[in-house]
MDAnalysis code that builds the backbone (N, CA, C; Angstrom):
import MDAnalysis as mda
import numpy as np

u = mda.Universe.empty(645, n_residues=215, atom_resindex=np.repeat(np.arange(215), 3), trajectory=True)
u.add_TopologyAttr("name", ["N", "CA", "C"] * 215)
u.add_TopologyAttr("resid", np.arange(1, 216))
u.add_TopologyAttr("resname", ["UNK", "UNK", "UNK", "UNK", "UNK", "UNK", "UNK", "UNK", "UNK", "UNK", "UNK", "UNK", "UNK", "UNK", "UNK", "UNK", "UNK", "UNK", "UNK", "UNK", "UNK", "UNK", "UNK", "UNK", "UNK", "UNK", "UNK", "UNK", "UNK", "UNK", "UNK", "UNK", "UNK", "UNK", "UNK", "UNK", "UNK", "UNK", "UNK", "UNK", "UNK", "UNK", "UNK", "UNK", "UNK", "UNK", "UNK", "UNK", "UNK", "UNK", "UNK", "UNK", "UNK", "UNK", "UNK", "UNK", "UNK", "UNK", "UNK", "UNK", "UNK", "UNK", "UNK", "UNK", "UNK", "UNK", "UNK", "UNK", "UNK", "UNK", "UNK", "UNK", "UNK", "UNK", "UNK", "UNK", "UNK", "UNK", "UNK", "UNK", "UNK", "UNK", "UNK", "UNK", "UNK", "UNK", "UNK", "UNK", "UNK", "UNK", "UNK", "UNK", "UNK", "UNK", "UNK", "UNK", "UNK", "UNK", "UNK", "UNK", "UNK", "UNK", "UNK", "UNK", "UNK", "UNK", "UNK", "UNK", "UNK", "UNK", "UNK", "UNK", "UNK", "UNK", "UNK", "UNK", "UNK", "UNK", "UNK", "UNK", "UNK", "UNK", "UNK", "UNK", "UNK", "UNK", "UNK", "UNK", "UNK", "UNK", "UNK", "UNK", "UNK", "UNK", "UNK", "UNK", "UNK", "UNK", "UNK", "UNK", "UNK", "UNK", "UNK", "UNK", "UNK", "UNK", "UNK", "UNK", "UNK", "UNK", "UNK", "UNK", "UNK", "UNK", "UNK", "UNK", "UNK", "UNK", "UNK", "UNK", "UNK", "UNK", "UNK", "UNK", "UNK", "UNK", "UNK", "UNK", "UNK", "UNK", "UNK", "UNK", "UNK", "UNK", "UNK", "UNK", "UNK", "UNK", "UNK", "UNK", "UNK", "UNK", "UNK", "UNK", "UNK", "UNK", "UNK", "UNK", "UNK", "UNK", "UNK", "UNK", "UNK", "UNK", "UNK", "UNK", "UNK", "UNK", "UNK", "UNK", "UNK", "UNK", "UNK", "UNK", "UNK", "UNK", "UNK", "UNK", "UNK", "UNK", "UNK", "UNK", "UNK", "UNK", "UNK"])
u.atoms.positions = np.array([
    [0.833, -1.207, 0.000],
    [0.000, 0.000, 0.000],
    [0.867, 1.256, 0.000],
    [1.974, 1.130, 0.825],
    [2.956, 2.391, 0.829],
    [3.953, 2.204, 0.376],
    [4.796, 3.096, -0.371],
    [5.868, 2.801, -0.831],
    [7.274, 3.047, 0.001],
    [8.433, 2.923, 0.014],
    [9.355, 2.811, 0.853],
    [9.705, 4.323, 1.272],
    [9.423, 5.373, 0.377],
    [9.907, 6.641, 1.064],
    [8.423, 6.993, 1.679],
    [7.383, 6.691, 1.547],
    [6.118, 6.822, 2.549],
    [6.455, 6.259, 4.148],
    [7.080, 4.922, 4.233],
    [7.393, 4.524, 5.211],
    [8.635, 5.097, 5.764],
    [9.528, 5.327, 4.965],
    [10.622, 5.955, 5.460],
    [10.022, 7.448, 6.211],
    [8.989, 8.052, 5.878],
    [8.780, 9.650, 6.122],
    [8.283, 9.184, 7.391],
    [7.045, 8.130, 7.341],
    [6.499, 8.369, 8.526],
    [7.357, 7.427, 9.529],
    [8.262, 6.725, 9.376],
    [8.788, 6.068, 10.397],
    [9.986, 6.851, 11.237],
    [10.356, 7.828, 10.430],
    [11.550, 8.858, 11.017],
    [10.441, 9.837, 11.425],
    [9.312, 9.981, 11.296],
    [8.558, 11.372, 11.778],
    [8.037, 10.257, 13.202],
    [7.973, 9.038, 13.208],
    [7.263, 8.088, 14.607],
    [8.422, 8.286, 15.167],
    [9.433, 7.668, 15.082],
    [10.681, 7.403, 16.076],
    [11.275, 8.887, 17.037],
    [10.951, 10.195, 15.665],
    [11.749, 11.287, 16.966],
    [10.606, 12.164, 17.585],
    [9.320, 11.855, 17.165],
    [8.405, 12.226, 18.289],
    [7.990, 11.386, 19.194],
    [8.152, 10.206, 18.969],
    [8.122, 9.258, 20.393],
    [9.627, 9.929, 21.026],
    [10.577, 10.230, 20.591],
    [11.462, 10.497, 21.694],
    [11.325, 11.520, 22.300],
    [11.015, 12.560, 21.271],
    [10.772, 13.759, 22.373],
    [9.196, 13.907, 23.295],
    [8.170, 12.943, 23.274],
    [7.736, 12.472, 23.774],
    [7.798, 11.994, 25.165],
    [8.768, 11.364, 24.932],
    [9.809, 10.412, 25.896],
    [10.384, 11.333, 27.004],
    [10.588, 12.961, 26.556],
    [10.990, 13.330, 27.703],
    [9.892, 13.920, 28.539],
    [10.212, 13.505, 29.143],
    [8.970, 13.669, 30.183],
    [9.049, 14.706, 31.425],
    [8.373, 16.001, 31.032],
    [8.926, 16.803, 31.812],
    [8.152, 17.141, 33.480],
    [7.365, 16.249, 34.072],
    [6.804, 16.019, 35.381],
    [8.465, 15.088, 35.507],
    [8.846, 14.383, 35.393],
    [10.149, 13.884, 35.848],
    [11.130, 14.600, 35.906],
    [11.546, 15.562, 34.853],
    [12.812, 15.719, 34.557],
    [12.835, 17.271, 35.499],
    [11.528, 18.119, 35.610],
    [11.633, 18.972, 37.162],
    [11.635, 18.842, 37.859],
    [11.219, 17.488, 38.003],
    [11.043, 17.100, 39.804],
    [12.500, 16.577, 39.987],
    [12.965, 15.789, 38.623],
    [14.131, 15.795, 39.584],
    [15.467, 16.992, 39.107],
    [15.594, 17.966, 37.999],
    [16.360, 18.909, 38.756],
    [16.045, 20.224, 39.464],
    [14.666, 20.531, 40.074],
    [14.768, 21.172, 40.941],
    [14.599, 20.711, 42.631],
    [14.002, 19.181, 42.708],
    [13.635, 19.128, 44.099],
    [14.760, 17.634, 44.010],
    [15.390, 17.377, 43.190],
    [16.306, 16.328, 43.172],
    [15.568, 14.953, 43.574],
    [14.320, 14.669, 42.741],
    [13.460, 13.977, 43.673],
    [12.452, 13.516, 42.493],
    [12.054, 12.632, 42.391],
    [11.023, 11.465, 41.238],
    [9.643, 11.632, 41.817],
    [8.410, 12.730, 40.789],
    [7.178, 12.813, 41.260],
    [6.564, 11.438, 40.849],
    [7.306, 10.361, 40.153],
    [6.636, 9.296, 40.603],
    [6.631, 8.330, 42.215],
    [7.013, 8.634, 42.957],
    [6.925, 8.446, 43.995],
    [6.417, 8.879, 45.025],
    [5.568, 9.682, 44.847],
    [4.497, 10.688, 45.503],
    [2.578, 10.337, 44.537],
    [2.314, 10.625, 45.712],
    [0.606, 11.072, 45.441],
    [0.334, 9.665, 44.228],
    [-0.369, 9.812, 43.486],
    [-0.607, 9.026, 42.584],
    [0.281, 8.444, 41.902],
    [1.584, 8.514, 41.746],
    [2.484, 8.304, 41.293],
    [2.500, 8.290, 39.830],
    [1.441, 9.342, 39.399],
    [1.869, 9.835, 37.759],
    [2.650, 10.942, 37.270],
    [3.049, 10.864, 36.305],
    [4.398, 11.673, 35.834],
    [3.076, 12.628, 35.357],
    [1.920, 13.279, 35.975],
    [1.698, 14.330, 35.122],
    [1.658, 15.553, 36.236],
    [1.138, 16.713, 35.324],
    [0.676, 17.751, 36.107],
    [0.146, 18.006, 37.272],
    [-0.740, 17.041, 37.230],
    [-1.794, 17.190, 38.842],
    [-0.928, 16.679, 39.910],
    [-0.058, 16.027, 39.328],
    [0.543, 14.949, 40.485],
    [1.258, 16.035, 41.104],
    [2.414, 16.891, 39.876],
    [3.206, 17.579, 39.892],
    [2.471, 18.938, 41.134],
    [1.270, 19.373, 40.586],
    [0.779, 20.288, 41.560],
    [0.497, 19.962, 42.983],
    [-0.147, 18.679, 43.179],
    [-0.183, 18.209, 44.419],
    [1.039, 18.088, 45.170],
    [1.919, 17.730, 44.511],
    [3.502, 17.248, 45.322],
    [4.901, 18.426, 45.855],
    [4.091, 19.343, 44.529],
    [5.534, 20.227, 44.610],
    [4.621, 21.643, 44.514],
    [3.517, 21.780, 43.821],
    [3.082, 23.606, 44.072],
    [3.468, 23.930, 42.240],
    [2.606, 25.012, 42.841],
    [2.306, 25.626, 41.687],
    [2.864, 25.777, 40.202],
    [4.312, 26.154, 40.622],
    [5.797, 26.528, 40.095],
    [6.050, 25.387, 38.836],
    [6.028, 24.316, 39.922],
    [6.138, 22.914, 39.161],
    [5.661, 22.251, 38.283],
    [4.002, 22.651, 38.839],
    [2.968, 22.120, 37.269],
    [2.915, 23.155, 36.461],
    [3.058, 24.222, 36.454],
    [3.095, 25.512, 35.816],
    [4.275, 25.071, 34.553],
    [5.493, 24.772, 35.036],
    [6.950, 24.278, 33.999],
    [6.501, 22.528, 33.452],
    [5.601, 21.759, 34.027],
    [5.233, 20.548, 34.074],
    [4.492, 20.400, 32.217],
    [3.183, 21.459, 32.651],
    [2.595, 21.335, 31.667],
    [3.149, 22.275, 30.498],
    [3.738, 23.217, 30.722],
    [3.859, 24.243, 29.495],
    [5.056, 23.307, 28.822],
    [5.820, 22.269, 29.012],
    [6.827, 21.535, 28.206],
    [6.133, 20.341, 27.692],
    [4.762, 19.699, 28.973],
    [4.346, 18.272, 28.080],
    [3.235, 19.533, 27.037],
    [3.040, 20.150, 26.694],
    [1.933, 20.839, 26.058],
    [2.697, 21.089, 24.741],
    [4.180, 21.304, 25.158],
    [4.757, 22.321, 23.287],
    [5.395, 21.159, 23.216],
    [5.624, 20.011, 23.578],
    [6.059, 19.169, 22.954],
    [5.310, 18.298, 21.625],
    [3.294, 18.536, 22.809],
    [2.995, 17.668, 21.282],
    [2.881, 18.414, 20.284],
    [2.824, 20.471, 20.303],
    [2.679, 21.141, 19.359],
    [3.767, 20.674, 18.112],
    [4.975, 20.798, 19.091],
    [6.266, 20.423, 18.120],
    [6.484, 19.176, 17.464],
    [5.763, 18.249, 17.834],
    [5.850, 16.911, 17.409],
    [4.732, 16.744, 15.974],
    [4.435, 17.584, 15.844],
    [2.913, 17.810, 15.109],
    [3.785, 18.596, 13.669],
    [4.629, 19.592, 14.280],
    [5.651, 20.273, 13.132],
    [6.158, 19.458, 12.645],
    [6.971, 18.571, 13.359],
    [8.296, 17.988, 12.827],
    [7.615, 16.846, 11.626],
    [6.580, 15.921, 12.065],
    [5.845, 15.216, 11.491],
    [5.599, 15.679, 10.144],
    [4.901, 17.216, 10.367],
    [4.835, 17.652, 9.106],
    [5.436, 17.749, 7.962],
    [6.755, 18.238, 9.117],
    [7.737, 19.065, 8.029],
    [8.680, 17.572, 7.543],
    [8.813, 16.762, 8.376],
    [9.714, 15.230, 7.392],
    [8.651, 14.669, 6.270],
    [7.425, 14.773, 6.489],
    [6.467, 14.081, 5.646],
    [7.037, 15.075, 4.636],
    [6.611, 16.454, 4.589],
    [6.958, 17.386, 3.092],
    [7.592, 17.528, 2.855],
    [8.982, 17.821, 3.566],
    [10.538, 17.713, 3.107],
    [11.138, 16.622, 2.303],
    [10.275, 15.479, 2.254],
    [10.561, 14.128, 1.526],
    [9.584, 13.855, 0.251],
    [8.910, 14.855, 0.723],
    [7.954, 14.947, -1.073],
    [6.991, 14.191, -0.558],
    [6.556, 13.515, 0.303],
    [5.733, 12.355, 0.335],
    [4.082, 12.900, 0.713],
    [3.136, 12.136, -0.135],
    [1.890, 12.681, 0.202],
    [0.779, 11.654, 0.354],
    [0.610, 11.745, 1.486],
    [-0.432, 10.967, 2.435],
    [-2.040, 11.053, 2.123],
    [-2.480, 10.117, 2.897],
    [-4.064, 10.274, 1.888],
    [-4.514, 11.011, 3.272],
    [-3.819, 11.643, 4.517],
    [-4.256, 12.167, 5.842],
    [-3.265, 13.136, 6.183],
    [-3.670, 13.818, 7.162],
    [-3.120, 14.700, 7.810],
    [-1.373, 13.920, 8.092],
    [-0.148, 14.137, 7.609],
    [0.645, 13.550, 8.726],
    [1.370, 13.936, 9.808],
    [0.431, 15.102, 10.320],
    [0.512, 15.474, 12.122],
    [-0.040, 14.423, 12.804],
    [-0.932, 13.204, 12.321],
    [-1.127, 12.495, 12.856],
    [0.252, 11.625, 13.154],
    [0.583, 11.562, 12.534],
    [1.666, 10.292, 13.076],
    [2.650, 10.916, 14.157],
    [2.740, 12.100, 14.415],
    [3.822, 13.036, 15.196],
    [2.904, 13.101, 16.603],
    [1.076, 13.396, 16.092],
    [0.536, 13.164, 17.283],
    [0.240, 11.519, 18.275],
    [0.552, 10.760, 17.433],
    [0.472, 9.480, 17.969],
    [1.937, 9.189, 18.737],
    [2.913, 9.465, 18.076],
    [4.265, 9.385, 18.021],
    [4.511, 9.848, 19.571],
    [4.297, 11.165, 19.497],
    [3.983, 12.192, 20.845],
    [3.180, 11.267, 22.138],
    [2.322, 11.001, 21.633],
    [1.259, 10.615, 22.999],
    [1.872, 9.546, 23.423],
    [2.122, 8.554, 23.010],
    [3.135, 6.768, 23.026],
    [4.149, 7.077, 24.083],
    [5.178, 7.955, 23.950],
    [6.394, 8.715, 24.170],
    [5.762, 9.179, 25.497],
    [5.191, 9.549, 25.606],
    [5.025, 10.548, 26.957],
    [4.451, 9.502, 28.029],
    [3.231, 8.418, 26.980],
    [2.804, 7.588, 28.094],
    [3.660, 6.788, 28.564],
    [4.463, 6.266, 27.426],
    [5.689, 4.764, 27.846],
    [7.081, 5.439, 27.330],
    [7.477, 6.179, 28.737],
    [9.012, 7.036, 27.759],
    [9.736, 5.734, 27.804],
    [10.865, 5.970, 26.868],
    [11.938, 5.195, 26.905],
    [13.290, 5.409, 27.711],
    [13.167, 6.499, 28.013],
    [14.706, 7.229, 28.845],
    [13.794, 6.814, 30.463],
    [13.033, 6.982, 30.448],
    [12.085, 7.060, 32.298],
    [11.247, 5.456, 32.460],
    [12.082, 4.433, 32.213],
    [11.479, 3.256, 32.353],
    [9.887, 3.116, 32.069],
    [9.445, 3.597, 30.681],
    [8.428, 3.121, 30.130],
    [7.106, 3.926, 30.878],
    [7.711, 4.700, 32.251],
    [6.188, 4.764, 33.011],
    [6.287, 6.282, 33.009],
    [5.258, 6.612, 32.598],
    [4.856, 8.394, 31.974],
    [3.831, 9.126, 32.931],
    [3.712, 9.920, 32.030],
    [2.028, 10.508, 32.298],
    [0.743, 9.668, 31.680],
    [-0.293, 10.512, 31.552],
    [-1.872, 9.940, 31.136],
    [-2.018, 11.034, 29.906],
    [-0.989, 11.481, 29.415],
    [-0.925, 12.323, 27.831],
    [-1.567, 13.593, 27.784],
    [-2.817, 13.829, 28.263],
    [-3.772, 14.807, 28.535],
    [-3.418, 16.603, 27.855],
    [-2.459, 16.872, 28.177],
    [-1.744, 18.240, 27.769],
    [-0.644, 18.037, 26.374],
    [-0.304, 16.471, 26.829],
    [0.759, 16.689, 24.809],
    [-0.196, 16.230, 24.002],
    [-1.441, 15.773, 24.167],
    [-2.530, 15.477, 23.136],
    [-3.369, 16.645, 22.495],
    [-3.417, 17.826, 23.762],
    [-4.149, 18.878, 23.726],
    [-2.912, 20.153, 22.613],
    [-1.830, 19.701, 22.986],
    [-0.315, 20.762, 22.359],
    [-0.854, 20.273, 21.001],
    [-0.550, 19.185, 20.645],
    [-1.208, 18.437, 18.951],
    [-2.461, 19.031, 18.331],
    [-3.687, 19.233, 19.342],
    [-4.915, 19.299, 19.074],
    [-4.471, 20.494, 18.286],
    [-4.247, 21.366, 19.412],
    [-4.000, 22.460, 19.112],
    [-3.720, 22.969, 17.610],
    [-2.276, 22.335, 16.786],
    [-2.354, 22.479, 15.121],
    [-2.904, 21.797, 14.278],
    [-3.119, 20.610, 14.721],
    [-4.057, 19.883, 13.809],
    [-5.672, 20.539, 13.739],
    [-6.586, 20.995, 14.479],
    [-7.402, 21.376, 14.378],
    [-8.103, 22.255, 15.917],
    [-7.476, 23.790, 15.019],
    [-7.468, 24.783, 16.600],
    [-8.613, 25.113, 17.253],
    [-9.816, 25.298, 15.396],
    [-11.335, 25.085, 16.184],
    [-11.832, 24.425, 17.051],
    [-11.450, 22.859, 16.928],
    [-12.092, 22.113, 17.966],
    [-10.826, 21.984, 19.286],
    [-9.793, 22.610, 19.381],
    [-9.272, 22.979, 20.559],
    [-9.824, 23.916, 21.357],
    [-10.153, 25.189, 20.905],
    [-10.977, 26.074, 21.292],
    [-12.610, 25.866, 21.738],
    [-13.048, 24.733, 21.222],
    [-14.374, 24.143, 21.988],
    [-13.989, 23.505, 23.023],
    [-13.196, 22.508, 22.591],
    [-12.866, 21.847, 23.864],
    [-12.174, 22.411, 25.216],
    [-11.604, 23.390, 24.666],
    [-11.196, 24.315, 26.036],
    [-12.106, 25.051, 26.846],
    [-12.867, 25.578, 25.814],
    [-14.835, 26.461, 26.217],
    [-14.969, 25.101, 27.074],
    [-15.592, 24.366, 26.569],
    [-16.602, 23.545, 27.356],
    [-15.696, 22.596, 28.352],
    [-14.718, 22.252, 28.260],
    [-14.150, 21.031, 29.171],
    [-13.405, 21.851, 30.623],
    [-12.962, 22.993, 29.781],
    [-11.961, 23.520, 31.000],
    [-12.445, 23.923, 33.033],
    [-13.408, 24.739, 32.377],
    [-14.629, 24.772, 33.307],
    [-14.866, 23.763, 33.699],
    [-14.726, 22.380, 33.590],
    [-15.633, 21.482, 34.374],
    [-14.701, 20.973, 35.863],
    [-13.567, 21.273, 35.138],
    [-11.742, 21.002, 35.831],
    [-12.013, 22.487, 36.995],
    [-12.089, 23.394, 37.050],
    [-12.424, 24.660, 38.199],
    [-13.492, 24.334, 38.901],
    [-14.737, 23.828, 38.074],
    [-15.931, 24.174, 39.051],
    [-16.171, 22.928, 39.753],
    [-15.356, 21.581, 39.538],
    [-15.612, 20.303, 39.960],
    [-14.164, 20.475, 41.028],
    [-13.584, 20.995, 40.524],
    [-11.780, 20.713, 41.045],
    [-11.805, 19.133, 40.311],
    [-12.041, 18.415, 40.031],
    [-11.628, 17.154, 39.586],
    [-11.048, 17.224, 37.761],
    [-9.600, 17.201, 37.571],
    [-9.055, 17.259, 36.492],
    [-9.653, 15.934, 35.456],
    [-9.104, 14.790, 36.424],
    [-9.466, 13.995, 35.805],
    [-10.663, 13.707, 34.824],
    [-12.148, 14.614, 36.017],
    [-13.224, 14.273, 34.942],
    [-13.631, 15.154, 33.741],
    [-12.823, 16.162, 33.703],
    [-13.021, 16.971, 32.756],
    [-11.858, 16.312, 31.776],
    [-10.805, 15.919, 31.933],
    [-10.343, 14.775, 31.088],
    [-10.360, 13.985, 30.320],
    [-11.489, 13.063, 31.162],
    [-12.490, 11.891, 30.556],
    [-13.201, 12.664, 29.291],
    [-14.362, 13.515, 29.794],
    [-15.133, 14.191, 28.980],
    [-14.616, 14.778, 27.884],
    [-13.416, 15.149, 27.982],
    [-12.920, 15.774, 26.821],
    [-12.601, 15.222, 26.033],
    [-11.496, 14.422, 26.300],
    [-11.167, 13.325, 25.411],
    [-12.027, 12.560, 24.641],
    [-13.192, 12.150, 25.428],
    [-14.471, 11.261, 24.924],
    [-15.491, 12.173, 23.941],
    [-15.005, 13.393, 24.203],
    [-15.882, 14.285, 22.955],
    [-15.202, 14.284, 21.693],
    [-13.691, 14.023, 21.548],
    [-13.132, 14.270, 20.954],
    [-13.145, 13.920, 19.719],
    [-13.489, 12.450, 19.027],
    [-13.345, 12.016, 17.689],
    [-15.042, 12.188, 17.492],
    [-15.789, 12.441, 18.485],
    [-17.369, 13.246, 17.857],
    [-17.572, 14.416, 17.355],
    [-16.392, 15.694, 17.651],
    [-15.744, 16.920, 16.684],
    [-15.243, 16.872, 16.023],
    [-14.700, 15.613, 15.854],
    [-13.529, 15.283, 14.116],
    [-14.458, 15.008, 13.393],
    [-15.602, 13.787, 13.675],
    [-16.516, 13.530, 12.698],
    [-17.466, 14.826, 11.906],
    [-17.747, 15.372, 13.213],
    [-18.667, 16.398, 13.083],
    [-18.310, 17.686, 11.543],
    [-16.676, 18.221, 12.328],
    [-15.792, 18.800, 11.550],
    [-15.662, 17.986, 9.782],
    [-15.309, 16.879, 9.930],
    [-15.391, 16.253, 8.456],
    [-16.439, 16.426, 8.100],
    [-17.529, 16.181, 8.495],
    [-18.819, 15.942, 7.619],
    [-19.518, 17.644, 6.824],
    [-18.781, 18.468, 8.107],
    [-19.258, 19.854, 7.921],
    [-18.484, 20.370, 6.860],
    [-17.289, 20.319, 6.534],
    [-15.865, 20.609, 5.854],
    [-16.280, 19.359, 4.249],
    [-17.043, 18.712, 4.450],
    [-16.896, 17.738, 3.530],
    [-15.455, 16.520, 2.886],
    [-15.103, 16.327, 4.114],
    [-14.053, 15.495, 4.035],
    [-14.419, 14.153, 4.623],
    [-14.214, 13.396, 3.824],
    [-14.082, 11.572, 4.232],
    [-13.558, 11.556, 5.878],
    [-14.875, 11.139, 6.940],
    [-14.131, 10.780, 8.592],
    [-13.178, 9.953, 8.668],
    [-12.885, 8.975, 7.991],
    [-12.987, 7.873, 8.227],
    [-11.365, 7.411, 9.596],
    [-10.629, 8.236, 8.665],
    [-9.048, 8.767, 8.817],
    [-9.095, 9.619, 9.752],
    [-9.739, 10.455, 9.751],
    [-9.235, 11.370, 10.914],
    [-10.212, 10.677, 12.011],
    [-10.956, 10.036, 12.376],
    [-12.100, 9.611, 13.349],
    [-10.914, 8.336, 14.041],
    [-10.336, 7.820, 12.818],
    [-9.555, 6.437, 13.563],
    [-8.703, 7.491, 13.919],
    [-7.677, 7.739, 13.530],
    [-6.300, 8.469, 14.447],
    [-6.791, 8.945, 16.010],
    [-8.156, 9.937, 15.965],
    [-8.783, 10.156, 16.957],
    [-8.788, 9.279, 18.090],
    [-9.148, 8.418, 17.806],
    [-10.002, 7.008, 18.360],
    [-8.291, 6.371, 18.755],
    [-7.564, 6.247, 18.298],
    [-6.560, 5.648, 18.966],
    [-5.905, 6.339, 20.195],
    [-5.844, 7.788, 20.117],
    [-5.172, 8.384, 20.613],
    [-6.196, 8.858, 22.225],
    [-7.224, 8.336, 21.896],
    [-8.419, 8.742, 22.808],
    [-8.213, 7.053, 23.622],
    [-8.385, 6.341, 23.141],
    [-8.213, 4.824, 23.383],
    [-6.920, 4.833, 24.283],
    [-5.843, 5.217, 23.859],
    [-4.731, 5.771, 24.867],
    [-4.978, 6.410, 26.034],
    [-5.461, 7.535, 25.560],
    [-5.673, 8.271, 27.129],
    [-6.963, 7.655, 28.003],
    [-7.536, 7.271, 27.757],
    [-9.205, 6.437, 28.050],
    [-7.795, 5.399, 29.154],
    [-7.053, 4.458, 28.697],
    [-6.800, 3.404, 29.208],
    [-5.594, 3.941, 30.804],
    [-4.826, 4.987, 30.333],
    [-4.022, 5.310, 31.369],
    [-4.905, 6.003, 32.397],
    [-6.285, 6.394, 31.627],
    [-7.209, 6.965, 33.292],
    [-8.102, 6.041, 33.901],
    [-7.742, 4.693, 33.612],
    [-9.032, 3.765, 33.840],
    [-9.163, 3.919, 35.444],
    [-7.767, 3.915, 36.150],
    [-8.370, 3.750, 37.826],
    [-8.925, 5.026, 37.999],
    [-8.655, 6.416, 36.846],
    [-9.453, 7.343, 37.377],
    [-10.873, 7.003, 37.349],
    [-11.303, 6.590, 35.753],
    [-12.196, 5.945, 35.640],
    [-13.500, 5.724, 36.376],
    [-12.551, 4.306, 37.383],
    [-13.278, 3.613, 38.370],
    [-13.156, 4.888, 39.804],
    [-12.694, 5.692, 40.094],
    [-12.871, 6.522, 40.798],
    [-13.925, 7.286, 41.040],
    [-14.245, 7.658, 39.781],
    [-15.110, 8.237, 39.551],
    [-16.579, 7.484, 39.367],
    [-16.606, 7.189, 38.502],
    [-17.807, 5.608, 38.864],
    [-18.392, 5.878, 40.382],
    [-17.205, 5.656, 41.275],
    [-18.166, 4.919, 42.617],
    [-17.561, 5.976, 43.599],
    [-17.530, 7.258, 42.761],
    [-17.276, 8.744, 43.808],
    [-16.095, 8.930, 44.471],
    [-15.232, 8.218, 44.508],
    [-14.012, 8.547, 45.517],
    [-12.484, 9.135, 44.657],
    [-12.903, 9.962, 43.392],
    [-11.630, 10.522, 43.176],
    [-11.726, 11.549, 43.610],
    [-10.398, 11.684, 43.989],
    [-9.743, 13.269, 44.265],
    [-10.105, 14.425, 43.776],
    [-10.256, 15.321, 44.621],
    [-10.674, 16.872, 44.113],
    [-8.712, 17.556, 44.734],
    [-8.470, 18.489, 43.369],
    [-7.357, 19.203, 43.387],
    [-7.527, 20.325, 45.065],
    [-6.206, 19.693, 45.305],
    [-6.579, 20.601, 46.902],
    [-6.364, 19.825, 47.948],
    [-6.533, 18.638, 47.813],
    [-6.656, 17.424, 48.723],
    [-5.802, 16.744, 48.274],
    [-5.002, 15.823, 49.665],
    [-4.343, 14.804, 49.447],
    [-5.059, 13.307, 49.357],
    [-3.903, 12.613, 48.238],
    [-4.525, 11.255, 47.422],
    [-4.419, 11.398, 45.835],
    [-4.608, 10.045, 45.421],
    [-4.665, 9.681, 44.066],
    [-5.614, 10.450, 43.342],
])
């Protein structure tokens, strides 16, 4: 189906956004400013919330603004090896930089495989691939994260709205879903699976509100 410089584009655009992916920056502040692994605290996820619960403000503040421009940048680079090689895709190929990205952050390779829950380098991606439906999803999801304090469930919700604005967007734009609904759907399927104990938290009421100590 693809020819060898198709695979060549997108396999060098997978490999260095899974790495920069990979760096994972809830780890790499926690440990050079507090010399200290926020996986070993609170929930023991390499993301933001953890980062805010454990260390303050400062921390998730530098936490998220690096997992956030990483997936922006991973979304460029994707681009720019797909076109720099002439090669032309029957899809967006920010997708593969955004998949590339999310993989990387959930299972780094430099931080023994164990990451974050993607949430902010999925949202950095959203962001160039399609800013309209970033901008809804920020309207409607962000608010639910302040007025609940619970990140997580505005998380869920967002994410789970997410390949129902791609469809929506294709059908309105007149473009074939089919492609952009799956990329969606994987990358949602990702984050869906690293929040499952949020998930079940939520289900049967006992997740955490930001502010409070716990998972």
């Amino acid at each position: 189906m693809f020819g060898s410089d198709v695979l060549l584009a997108m396999g060098l655009s997978f490999v260095l956004t899974y790495l920069l992916g990979s760096l994972n920056f809830a780890v790499i502040v926690s440990r050079l400013l507090y010399h200290d692994d926020v996986r070993n605290y609170g929930s023991g996820n390499a993301g933001m919330t953890n980062m805010l619960r454990t260390y303050g403000k400062k921390a998730a503040f530098l936490t998220g603004l690096g997992d956030f421009f990483k997936g922006t940048a991973s979304v460029l680079i994707a681009r720019t090896i797909i076109g720099s090689l002439g090669v032309e895709l029957p899809f967006d190929g920010g997708w593969v930089g955004a998949i590339g990205v999310l993989l990387g952050h959930l299972f780094p390779i430099f931080f023994h495989f164990k990451g974050g829950k993607g949430i902010l380098a999925a949202c950095g991606a959203i962001l160039l691939m399609n800013p309209d439906l970033f901008v809804v999803l920020f309207i409607g999801f962000v608010p639910i994260a302040f007025i609940t304090r619970i990140v997580s469930l505005a998380s869920v919700l967002g994410a789970s709205a997410y390949p129902i604005l791609v469809y929506i967007k294709c059908r309105l734009i007149g473009r074939p879903p089919l492609l952009d609904v799956t990329f969606a759907l994987i990358c949602v399927a990702l984050i869906l699976y690293m929040h499952r104990e949020n998930i079940k938290r939520l289900l049967n009421g006992t997740e955490k509100k930001i502010g409070r100590p716990g998972k």
